[in-house]
KOLGU-4560 file (N, C-alpha, C; in nm, 3 decimals, padded with zeros to 5 digits):
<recs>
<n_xx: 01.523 n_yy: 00.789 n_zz: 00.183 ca_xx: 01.482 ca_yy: 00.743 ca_zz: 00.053 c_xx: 01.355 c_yy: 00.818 c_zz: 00.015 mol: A seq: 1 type: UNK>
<n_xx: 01.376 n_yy: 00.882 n_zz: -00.143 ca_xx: 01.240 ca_yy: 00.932 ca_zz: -00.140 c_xx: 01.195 c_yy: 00.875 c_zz: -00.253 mol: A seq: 2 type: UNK>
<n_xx: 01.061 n_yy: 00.800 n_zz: -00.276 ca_xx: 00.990 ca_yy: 00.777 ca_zz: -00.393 c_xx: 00.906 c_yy: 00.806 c_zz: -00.461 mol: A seq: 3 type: UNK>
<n_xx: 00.888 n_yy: 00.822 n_zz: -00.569 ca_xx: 00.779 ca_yy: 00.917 ca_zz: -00.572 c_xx: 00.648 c_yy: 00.795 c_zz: -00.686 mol: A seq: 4 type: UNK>
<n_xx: 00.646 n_yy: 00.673 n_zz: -00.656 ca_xx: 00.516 ca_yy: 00.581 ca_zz: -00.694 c_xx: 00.575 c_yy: 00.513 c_zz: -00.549 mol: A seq: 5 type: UNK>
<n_xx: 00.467 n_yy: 00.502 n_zz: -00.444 ca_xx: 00.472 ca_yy: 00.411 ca_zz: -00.327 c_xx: 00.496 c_yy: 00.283 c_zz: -00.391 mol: A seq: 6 type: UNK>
<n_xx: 00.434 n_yy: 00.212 n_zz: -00.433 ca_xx: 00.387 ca_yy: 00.129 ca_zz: -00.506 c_xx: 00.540 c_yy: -00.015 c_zz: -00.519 mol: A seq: 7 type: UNK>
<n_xx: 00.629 n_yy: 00.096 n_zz: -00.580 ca_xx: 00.775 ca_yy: 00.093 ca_zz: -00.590 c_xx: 00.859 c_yy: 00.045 c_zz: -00.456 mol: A seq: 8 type: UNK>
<n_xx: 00.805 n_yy: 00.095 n_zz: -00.368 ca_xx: 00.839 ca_yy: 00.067 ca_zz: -00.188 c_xx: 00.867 c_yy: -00.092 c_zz: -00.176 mol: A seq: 9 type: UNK>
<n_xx: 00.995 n_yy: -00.153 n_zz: -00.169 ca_xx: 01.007 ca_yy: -00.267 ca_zz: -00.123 c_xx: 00.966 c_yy: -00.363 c_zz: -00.007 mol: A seq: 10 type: UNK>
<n_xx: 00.874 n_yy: -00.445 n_zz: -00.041 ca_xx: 00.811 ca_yy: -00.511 ca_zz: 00.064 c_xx: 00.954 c_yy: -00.643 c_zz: 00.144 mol: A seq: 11 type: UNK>
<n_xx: 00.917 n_yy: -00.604 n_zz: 00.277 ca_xx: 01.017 ca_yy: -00.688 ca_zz: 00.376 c_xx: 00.932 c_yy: -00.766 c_zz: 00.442 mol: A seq: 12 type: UNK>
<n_xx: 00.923 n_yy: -00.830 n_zz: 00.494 ca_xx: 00.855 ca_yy: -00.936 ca_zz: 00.587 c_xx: 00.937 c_yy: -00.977 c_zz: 00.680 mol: A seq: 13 type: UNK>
<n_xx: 00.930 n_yy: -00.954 n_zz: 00.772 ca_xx: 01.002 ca_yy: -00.933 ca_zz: 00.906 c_xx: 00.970 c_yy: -01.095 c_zz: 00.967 mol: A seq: 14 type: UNK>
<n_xx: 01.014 n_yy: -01.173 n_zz: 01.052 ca_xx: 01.074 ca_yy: -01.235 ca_zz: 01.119 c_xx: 00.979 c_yy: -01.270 c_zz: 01.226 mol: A seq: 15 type: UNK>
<n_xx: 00.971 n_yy: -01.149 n_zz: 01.274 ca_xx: 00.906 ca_yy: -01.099 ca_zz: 01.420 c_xx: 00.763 c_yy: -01.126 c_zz: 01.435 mol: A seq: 16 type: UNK>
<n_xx: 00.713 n_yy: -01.152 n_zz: 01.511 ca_xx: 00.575 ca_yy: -01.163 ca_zz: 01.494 c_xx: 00.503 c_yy: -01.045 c_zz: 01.561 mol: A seq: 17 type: UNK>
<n_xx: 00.531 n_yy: -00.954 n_zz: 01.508 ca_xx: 00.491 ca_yy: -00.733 ca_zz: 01.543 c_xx: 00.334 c_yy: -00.749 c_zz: 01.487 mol: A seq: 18 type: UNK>
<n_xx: 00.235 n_yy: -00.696 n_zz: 01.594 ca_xx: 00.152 ca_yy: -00.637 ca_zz: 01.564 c_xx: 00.161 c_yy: -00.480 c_zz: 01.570 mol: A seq: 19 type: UNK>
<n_xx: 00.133 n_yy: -00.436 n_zz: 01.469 ca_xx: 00.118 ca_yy: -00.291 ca_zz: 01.404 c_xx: -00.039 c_yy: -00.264 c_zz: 01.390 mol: A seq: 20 type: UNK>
<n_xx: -00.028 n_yy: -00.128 n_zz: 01.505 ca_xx: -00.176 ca_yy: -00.080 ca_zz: 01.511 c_xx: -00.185 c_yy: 00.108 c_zz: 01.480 mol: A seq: 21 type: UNK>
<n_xx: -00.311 n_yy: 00.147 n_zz: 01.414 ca_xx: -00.311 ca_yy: 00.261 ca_zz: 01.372 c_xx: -00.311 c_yy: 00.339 c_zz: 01.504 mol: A seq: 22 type: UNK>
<n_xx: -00.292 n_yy: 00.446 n_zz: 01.585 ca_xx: -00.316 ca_yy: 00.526 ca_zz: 01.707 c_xx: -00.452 c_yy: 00.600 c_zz: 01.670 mol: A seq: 23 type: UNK>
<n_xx: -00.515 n_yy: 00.537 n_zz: 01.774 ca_xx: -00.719 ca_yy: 00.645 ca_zz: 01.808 c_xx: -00.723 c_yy: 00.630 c_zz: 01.938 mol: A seq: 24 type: UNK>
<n_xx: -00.822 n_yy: 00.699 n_zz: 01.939 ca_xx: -00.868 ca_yy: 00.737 ca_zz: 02.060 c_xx: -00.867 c_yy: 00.627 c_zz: 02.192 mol: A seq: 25 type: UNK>
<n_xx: -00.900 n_yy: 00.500 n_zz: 02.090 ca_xx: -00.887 ca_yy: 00.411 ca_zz: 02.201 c_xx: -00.703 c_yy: 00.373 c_zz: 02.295 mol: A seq: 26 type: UNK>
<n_xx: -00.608 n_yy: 00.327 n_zz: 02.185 ca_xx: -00.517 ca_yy: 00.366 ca_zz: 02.264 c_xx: -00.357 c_yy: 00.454 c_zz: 02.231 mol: A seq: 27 type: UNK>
<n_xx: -00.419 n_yy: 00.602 n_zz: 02.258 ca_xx: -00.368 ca_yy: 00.719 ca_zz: 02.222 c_xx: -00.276 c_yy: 00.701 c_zz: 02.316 mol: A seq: 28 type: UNK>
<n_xx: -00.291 n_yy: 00.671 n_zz: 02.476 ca_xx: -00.245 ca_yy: 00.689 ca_zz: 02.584 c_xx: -00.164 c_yy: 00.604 c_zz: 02.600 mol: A seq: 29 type: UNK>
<n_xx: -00.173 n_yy: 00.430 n_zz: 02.528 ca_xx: -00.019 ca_yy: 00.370 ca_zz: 02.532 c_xx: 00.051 c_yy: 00.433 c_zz: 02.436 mol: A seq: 30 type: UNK>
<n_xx: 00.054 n_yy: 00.475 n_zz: 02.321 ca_xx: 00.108 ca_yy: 00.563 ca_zz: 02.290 c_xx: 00.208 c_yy: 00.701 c_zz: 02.347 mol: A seq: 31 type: UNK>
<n_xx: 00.154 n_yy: 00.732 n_zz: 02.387 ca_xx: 00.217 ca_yy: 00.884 ca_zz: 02.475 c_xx: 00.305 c_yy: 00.808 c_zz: 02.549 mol: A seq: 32 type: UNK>
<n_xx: 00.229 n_yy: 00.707 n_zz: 02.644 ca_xx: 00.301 ca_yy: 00.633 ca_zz: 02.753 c_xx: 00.476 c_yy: 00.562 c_zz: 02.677 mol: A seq: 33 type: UNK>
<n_xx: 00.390 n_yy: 00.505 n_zz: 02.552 ca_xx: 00.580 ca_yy: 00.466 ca_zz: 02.471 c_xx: 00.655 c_yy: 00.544 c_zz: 02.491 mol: A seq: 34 type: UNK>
<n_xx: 00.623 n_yy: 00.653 n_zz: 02.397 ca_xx: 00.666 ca_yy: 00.747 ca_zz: 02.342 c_xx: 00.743 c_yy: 00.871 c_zz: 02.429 mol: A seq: 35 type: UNK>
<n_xx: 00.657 n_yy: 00.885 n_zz: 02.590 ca_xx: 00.747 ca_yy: 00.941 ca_zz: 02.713 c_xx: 00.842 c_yy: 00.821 c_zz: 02.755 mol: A seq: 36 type: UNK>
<n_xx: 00.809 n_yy: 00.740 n_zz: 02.790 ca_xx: 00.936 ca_yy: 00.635 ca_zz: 02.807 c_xx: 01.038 c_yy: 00.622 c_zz: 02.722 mol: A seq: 37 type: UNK>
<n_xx: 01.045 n_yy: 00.661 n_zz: 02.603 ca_xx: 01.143 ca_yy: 00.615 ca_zz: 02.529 c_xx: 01.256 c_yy: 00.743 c_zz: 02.567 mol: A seq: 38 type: UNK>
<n_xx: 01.205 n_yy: 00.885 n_zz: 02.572 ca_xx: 01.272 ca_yy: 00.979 ca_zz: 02.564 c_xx: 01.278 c_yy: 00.973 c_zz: 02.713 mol: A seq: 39 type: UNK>
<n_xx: 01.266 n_yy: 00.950 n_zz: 02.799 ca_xx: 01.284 ca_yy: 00.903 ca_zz: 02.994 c_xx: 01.460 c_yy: 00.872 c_zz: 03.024 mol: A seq: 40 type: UNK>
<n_xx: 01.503 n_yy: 00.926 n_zz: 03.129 ca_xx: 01.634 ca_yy: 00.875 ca_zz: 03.162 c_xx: 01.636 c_yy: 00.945 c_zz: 03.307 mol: A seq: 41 type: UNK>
<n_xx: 01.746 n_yy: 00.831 n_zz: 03.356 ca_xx: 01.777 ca_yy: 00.843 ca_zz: 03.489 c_xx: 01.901 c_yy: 00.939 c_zz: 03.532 mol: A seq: 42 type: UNK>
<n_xx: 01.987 n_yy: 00.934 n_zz: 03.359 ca_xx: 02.084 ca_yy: 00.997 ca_zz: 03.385 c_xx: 02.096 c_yy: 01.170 c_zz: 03.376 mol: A seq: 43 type: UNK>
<n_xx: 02.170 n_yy: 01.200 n_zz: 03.445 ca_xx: 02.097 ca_yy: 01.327 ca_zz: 03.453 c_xx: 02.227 c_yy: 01.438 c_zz: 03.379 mol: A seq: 44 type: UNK>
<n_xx: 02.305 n_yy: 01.352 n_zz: 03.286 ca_xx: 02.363 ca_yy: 01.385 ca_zz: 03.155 c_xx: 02.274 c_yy: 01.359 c_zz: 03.021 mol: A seq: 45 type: UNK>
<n_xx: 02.157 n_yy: 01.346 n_zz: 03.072 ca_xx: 02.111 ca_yy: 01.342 ca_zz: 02.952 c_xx: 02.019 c_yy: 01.421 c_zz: 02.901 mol: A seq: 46 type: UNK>
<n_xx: 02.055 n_yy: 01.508 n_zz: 02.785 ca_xx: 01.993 ca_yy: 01.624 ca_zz: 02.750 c_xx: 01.835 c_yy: 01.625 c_zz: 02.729 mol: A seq: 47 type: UNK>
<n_xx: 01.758 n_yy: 01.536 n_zz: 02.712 ca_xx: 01.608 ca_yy: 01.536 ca_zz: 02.707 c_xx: 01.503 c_yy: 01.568 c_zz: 02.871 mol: A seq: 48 type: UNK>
<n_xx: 01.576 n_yy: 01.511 n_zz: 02.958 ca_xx: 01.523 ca_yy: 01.471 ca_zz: 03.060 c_xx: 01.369 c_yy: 01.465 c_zz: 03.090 mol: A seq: 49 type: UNK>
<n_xx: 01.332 n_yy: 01.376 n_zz: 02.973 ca_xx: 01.132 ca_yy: 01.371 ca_zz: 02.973 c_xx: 01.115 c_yy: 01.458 c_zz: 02.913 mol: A seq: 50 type: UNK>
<n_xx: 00.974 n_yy: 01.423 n_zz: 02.851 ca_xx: 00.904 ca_yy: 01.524 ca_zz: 02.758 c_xx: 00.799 c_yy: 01.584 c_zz: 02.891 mol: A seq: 51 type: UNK>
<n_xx: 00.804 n_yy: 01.714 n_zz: 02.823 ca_xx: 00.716 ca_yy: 01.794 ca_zz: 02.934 c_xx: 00.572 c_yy: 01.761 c_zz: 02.879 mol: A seq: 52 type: UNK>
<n_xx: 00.477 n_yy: 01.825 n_zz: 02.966 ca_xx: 00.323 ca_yy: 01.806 ca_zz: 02.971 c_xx: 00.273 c_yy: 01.838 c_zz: 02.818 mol: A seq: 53 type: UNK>
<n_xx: 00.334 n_yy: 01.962 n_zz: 02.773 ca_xx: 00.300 ca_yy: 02.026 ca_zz: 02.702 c_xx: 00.298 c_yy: 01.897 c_zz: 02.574 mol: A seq: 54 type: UNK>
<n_xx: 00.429 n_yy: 01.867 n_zz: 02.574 ca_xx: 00.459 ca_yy: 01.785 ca_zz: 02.443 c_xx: 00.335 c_yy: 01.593 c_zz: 02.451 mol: A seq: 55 type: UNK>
<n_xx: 00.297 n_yy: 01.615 n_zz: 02.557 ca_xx: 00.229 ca_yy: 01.520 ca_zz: 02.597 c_xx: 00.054 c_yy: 01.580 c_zz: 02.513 mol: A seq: 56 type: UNK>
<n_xx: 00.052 n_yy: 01.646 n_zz: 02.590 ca_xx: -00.094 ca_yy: 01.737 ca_zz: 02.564 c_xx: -00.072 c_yy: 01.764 c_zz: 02.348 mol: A seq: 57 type: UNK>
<n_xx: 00.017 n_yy: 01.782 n_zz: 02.332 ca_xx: 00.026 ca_yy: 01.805 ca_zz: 02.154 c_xx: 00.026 c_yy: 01.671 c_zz: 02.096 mol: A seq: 58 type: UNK>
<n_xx: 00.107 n_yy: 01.526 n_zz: 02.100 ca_xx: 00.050 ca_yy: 01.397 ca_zz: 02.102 c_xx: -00.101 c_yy: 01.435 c_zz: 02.107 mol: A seq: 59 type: UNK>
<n_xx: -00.131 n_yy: 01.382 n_zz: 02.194 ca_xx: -00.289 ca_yy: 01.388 ca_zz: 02.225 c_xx: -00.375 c_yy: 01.446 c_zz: 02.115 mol: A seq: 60 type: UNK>
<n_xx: -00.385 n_yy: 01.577 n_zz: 02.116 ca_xx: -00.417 ca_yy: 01.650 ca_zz: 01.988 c_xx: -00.407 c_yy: 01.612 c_zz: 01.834 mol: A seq: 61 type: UNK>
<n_xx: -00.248 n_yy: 01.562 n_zz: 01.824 ca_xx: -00.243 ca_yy: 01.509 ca_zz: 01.676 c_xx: -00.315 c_yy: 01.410 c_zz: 01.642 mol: A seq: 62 type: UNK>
<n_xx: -00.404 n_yy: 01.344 n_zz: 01.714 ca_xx: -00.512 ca_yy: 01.236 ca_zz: 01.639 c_xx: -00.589 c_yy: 01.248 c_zz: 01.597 mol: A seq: 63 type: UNK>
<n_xx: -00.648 n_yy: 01.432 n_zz: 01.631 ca_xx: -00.764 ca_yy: 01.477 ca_zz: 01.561 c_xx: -00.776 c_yy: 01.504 c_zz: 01.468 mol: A seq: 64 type: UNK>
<n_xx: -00.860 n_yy: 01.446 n_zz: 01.367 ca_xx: -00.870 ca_yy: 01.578 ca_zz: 01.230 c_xx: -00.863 c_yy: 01.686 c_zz: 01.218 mol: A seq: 65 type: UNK>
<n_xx: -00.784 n_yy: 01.761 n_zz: 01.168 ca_xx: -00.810 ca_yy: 01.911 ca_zz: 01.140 c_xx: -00.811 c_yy: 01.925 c_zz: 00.965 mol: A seq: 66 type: UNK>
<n_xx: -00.810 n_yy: 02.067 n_zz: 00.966 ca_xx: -00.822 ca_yy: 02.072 ca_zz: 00.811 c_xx: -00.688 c_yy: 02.139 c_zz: 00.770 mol: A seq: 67 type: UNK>
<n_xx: -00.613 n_yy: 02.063 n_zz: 00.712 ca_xx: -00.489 ca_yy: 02.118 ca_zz: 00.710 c_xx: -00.462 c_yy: 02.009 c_zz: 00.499 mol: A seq: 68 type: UNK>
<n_xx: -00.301 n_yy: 02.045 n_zz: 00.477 ca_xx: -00.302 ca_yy: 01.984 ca_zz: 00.384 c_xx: -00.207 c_yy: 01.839 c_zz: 00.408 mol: A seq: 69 type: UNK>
<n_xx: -00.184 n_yy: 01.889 n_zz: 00.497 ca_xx: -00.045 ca_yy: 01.764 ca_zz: 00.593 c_xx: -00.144 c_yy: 01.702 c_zz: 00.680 mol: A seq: 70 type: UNK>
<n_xx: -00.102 n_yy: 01.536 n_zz: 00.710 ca_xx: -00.179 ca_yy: 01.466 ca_zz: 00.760 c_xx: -00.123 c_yy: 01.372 c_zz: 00.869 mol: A seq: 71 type: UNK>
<n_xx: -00.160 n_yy: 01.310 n_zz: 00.992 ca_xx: -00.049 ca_yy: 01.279 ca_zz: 01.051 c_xx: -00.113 c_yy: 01.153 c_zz: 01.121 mol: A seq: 72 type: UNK>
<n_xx: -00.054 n_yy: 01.020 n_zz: 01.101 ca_xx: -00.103 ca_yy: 00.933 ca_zz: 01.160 c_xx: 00.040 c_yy: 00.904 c_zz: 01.248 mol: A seq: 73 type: UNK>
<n_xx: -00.002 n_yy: 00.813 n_zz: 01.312 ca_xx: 00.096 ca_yy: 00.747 ca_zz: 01.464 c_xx: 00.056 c_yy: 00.598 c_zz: 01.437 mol: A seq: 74 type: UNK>
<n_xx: 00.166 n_yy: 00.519 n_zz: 01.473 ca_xx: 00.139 ca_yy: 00.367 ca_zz: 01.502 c_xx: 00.239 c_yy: 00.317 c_zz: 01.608 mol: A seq: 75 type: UNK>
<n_xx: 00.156 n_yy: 00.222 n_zz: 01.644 ca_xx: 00.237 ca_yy: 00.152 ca_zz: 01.776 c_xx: 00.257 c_yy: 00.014 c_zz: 01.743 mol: A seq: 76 type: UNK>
<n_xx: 00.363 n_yy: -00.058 n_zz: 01.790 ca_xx: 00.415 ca_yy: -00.210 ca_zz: 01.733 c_xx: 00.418 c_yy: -00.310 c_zz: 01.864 mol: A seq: 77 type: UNK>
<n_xx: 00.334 n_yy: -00.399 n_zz: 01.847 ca_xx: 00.329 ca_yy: -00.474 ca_zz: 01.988 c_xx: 00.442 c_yy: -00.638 c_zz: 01.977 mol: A seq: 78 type: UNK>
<n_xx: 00.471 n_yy: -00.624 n_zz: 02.050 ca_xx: 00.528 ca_yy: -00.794 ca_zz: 02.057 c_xx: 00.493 c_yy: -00.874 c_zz: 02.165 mol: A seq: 79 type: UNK>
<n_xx: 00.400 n_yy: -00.986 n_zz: 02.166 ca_xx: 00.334 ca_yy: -01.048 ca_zz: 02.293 c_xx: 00.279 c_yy: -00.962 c_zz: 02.351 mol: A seq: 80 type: UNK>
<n_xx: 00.165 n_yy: -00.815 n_zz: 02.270 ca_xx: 00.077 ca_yy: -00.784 ca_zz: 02.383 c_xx: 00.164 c_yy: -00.642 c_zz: 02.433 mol: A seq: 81 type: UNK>
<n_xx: 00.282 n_yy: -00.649 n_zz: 02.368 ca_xx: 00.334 ca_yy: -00.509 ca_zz: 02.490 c_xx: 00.414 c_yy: -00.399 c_zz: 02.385 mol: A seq: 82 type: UNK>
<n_xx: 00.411 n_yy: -00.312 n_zz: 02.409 ca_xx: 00.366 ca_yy: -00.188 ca_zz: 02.293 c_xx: 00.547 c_yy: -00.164 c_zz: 02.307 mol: A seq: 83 type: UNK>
<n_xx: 00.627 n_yy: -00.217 n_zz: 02.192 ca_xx: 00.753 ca_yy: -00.199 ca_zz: 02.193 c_xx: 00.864 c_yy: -00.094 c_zz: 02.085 mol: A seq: 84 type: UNK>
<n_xx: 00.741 n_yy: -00.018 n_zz: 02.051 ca_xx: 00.750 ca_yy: 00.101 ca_zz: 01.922 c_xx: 00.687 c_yy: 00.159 c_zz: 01.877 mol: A seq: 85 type: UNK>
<n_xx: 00.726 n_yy: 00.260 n_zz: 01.833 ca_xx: 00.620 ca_yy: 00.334 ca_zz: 01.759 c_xx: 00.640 c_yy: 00.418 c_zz: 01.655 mol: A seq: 86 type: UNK>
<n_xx: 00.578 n_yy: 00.479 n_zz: 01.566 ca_xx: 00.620 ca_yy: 00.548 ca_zz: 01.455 c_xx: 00.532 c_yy: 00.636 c_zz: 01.444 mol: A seq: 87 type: UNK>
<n_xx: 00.553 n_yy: 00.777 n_zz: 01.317 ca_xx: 00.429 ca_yy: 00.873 ca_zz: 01.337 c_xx: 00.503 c_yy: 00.909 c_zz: 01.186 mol: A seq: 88 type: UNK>
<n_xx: 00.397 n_yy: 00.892 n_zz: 01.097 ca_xx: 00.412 ca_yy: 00.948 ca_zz: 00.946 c_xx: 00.303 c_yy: 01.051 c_zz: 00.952 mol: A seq: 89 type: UNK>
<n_xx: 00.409 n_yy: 01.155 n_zz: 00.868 ca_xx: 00.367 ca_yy: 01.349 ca_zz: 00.859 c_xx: 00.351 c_yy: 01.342 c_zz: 00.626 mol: A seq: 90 type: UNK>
<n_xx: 00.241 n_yy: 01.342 n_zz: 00.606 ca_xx: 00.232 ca_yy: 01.390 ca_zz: 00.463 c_xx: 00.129 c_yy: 01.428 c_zz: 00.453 mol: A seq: 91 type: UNK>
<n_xx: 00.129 n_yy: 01.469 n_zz: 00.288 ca_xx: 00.061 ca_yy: 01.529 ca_zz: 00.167 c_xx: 00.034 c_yy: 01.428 c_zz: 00.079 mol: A seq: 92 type: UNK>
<n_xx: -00.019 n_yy: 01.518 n_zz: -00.037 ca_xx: -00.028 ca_yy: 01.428 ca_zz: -00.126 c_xx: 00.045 c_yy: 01.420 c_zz: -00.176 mol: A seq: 93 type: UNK>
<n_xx: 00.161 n_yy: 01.475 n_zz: -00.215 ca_xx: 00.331 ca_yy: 01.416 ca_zz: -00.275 c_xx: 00.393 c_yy: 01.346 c_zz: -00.213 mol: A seq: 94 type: UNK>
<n_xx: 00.423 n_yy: 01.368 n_zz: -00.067 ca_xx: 00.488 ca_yy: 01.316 ca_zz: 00.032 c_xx: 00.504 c_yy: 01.275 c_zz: 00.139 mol: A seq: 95 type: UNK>
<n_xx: 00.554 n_yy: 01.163 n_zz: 00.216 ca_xx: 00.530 ca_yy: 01.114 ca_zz: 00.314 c_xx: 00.687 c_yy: 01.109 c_zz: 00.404 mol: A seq: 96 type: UNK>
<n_xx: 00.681 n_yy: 01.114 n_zz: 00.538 ca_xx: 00.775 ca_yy: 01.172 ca_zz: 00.625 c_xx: 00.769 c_yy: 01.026 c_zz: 00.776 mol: A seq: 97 type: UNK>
<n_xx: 00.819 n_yy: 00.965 n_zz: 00.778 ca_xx: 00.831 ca_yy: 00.841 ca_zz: 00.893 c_xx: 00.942 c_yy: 00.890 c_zz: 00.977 mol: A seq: 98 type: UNK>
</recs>
């Protein structure tokens, strides 16, 4: 879906009782930690098999400011305390990417 007044964006109210937190410095690292677990498998048909260091080490990095025109925040979604998602929106000032 693309919109172009946010504003317009249909508000849902979920059910769930999700805490939604911005990703900093403080916890970048449950983050990564989701975010390698999610892509993690035992099976060894499975084409990802873990994110390497590298892709770990670039996480990390994306929390910093740089000077760019694209902007990139991360969020993590807790339920009782335990970090069960996460998301990472990539925009501009036209557009936004989830």
């Amino acid at each position: 879906m693309i919109l172009k007044n946010i504003a317009k964006y249909p508000y849902i109210k979920s059910n769930l009782d999700l805490q939604l937190e911005k990703v900093d410095k403080e916890n970048i690292n449950e983050f990564i930690d989701a975010v390698c677990e999610g892509f993690a498998s035992d099976d060894p048909a499975d084409p990802y098999e873990g994110l390497s260091d590298g892709y770990k080490i670039a996480l990390k990095k994306s929390v910093k400011e740089i000077a760019s025109k694209y902007k990139i925040k991360h969020y993590i979604a807790r339920y009782n305390g335990v970090v069960i998602g996460t998301a990472t929106s990539i925009y501009d000032a036209k557009r936004s990417s989830v």
